[in-house]
Backbone as JSON Lines, residues from 0, in Angstrom:
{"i":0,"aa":"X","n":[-41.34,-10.48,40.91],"ca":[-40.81,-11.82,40.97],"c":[-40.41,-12.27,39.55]}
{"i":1,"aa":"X","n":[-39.39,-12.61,39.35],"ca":[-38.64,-13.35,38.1],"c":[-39.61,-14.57,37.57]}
{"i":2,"aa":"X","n":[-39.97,-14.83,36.63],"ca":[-40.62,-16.12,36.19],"c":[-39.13,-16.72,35.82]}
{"i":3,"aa":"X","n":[-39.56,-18.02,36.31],"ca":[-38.74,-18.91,36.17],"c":[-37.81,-19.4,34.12]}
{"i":4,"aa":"X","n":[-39.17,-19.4,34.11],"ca":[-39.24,-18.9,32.24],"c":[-38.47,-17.89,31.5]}
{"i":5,"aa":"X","n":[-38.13,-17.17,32.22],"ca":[-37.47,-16.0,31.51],"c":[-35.83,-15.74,31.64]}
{"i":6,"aa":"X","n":[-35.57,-15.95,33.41],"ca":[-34.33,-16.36,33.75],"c":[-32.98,-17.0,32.52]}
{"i":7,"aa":"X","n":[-33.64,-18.27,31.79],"ca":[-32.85,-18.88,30.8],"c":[-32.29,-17.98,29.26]}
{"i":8,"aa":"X","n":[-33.51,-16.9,29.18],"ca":[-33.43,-15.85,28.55],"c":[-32.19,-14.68,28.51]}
{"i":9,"aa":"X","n":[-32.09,-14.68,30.0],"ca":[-31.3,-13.4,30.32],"c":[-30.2,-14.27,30.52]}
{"i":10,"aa":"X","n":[-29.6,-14.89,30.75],"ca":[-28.88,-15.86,30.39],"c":[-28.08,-15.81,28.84]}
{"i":11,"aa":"X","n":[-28.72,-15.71,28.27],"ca":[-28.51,-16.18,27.24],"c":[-28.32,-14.94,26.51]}
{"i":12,"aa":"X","n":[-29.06,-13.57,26.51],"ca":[-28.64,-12.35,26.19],"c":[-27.52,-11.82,27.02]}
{"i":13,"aa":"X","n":[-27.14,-12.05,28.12],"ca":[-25.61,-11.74,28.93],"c":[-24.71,-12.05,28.0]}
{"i":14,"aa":"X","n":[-24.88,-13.41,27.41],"ca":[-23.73,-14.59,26.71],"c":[-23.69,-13.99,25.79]}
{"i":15,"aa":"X","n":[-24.71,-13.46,25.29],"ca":[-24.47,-12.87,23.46],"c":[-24.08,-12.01,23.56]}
{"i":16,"aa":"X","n":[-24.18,-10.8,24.26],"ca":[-23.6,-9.42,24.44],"c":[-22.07,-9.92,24.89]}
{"i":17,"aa":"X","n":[-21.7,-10.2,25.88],"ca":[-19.81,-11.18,26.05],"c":[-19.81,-11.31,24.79]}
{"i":18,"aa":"X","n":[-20.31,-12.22,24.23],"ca":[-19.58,-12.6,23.16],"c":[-19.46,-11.69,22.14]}
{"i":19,"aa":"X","n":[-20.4,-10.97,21.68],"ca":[-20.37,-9.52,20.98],"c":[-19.04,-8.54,21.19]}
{"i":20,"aa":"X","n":[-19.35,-8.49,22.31],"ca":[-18.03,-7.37,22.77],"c":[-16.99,-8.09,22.54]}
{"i":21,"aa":"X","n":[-16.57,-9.28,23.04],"ca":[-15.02,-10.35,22.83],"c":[-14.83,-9.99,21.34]}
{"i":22,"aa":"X","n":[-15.37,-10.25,20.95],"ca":[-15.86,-10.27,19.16],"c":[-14.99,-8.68,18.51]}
{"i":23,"aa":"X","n":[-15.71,-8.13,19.31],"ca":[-15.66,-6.41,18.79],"c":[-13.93,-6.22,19.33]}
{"i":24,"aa":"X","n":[-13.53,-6.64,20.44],"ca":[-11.83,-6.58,21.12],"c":[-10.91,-7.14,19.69]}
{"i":25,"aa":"X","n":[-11.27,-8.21,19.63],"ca":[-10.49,-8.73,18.46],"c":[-10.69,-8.39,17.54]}
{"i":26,"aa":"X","n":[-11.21,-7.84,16.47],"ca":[-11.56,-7.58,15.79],"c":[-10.92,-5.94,14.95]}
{"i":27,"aa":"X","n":[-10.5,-5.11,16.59],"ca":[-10.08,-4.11,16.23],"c":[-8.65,-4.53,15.44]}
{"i":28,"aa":"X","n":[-8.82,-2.97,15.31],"ca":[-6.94,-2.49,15.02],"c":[-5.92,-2.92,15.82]}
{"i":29,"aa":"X","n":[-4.69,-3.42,15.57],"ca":[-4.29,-3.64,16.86],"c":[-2.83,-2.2,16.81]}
{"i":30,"aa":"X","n":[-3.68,-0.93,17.36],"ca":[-2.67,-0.03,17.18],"c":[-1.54,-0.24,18.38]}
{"i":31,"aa":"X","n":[-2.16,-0.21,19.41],"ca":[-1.3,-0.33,20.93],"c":[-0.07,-1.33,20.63]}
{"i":32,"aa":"X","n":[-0.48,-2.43,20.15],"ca":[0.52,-3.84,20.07],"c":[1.25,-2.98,18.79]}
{"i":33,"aa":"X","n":[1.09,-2.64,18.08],"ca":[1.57,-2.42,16.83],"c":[3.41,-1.56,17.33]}
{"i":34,"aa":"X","n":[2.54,-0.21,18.34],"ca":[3.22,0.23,18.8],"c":[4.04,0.05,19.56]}
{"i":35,"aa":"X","n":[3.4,-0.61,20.56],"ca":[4.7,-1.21,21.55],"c":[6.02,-2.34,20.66]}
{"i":36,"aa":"X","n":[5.68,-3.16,20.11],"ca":[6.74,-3.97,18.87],"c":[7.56,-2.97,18.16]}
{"i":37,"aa":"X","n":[7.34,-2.22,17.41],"ca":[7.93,-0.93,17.3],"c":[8.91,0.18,18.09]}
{"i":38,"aa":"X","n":[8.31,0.51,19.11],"ca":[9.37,0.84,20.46],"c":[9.93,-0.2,20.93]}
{"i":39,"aa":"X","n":[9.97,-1.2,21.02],"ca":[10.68,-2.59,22.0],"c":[11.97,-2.97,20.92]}
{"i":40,"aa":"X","n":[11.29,-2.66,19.13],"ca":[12.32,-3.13,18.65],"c":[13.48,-1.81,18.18]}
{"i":41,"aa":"X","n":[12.6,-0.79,18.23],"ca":[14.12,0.6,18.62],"c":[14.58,0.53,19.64]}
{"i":42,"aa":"X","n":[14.28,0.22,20.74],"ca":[15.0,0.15,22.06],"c":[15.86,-1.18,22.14]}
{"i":43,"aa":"X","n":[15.65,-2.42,21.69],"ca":[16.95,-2.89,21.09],"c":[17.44,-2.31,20.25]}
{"i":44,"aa":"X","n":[17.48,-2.06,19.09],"ca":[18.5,-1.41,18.63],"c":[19.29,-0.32,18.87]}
{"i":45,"aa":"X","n":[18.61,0.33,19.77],"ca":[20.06,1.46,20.87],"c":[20.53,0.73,21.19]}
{"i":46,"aa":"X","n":[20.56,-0.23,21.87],"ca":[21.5,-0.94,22.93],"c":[22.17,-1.74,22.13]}
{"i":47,"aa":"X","n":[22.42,-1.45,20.56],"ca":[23.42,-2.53,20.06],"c":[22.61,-3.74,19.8]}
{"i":48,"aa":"X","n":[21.43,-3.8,19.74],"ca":[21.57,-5.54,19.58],"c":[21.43,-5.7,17.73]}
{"i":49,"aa":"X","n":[21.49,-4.65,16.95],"ca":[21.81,-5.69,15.66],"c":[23.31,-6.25,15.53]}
{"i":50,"aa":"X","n":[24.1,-6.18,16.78],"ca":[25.39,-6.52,16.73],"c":[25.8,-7.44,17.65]}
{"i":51,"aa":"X","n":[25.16,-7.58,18.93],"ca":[25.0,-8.09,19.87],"c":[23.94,-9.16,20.11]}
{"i":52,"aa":"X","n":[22.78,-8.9,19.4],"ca":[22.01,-10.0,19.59],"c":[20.72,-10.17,18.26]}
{"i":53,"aa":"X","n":[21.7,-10.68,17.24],"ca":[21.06,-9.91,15.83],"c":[19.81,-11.17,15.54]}
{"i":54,"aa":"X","n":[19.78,-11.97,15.91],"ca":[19.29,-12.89,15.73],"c":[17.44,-12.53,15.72]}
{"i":55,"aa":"X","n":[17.34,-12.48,17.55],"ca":[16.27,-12.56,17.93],"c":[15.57,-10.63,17.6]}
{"i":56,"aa":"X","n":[16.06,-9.86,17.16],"ca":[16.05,-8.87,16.43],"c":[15.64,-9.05,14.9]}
{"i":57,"aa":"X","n":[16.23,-10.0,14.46],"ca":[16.05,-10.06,12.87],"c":[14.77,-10.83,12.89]}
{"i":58,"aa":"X","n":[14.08,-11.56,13.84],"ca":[12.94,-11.62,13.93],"c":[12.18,-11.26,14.34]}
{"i":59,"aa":"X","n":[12.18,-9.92,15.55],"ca":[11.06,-8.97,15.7],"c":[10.82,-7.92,14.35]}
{"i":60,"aa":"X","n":[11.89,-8.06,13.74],"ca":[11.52,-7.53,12.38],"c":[11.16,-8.24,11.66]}
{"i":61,"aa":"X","n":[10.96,-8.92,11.16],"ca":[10.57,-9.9,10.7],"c":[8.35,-10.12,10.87]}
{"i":62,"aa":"X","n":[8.55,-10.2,12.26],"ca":[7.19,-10.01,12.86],"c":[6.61,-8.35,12.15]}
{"i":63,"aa":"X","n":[7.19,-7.62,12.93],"ca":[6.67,-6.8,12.6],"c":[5.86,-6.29,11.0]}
{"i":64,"aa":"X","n":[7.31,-6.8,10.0],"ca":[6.99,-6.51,8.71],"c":[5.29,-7.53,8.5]}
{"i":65,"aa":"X","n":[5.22,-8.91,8.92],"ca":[4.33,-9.62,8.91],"c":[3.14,-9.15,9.38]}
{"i":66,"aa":"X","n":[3.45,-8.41,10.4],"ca":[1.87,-7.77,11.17],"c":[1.62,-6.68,10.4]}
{"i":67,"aa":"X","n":[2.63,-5.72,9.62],"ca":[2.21,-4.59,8.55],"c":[1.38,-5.28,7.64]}
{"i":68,"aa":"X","n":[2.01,-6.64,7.21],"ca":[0.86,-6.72,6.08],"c":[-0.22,-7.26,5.95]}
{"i":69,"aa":"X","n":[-0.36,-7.96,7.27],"ca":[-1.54,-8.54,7.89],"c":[-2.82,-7.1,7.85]}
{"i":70,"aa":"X","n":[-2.53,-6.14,8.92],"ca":[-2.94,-4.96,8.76],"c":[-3.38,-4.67,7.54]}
{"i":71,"aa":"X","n":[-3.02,-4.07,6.19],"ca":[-3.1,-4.27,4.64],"c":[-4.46,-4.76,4.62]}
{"i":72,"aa":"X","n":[-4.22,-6.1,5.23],"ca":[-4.9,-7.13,4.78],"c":[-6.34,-7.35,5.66]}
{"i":73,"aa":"X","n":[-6.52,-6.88,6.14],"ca":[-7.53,-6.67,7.64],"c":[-7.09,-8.06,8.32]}
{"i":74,"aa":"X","n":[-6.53,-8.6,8.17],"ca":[-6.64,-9.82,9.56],"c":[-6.18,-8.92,10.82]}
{"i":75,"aa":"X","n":[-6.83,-8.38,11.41],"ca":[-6.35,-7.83,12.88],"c":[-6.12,-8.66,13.86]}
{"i":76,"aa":"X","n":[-6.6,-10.15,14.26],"ca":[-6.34,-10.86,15.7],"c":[-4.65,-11.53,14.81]}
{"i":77,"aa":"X","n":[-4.49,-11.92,13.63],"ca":[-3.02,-12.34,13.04],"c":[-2.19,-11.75,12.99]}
{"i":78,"aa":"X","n":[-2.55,-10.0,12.82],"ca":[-1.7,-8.8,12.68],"c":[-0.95,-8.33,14.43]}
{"i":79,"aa":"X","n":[-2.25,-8.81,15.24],"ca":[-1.85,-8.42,17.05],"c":[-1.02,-9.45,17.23]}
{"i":80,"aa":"X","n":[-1.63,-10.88,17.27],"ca":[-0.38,-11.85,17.53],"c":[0.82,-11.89,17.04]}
{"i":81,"aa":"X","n":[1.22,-10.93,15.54],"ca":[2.43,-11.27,15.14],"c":[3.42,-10.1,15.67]}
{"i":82,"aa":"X","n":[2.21,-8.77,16.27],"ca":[2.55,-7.35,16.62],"c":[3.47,-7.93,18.11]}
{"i":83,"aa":"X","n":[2.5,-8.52,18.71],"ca":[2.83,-9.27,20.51],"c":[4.26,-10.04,20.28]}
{"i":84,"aa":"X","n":[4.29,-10.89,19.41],"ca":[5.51,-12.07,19.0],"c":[6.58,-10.58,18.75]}
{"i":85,"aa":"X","n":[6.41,-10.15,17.96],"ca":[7.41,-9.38,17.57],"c":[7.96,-8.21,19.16]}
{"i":86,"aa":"X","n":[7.05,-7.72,19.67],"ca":[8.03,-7.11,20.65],"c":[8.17,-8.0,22.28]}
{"i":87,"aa":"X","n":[7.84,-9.47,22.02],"ca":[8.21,-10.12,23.02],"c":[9.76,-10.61,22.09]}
{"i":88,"aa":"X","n":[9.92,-10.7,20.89],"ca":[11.76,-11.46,20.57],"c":[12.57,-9.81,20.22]}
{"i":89,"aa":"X","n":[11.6,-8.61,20.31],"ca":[12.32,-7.15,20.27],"c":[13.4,-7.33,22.08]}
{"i":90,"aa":"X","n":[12.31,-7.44,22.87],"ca":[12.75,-7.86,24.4],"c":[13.74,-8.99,24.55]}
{"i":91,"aa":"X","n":[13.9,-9.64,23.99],"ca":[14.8,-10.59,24.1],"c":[15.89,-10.33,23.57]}
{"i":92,"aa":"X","n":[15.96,-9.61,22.46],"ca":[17.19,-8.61,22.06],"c":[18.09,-8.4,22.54]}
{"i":93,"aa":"X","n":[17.11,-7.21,23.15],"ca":[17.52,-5.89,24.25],"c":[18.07,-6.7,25.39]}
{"i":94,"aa":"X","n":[17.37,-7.14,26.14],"ca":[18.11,-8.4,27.52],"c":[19.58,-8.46,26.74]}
{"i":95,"aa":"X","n":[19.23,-9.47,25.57],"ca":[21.03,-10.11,25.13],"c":[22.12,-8.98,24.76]}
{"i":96,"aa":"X","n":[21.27,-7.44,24.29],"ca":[22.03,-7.37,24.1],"c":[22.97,-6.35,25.26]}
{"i":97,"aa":"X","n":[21.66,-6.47,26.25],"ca":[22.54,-5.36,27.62],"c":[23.14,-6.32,28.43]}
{"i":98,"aa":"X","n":[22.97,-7.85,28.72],"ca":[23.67,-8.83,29.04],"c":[25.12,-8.74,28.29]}
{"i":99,"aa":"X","n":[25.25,-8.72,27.28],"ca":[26.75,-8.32,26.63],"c":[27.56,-7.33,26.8]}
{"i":100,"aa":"X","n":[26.76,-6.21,27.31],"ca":[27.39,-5.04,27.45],"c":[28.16,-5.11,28.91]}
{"i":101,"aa":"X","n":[27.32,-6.02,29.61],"ca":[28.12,-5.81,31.59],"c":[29.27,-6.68,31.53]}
């Protein structure tokens, strides 16, 4: 039988371990994001978009260069968000610039 007493305990070691691990997610490298921004922003640029849609391109580069030096720098959760930003406006590119092409 559980004492009632202890219950608030385990509780509370669940929460710290979550939070430990959340902790440990962010914290990493962000190689995956790094990579995908990287492929999203060569795959606009096959399709023409430093000509076609140079804009939102000149700022997944942009990102990207920012998340390199974030990296450098250990900020890893600033380096993922700028890795994520960068191949979500790489994608927006690519759309404008295969929208131009039809």
């Amino acid at each position: 039988m559980t004492d009632v007493r202890t219950a608030p305990r385990r509780v509370t070691r669940w929460v710290a371990v979550a939070v430990l691990l959340l902790g440990a997610a962010c914290a990493s490298i962000p190689v995956q994001e790094m990579s995908d921004a990287r492929q999203a922003i060569q795959a606009a640029e096959e399709a023409g978009a430093a000509t076609l849609a140079p804009e939102p391109l000149r700022e997944a580069r942009r990102l990207l260069t920012s998340a390199e030096r974030k990296l450098q720098r250990e900020a890893y959760a600033s380096a993922r968000a700028d890795a994520r930003e960068a191949r979500l406006q790489a994608t927006v590119a690519l759309r404008a610039a295969q929208a131009s092409e039809r």
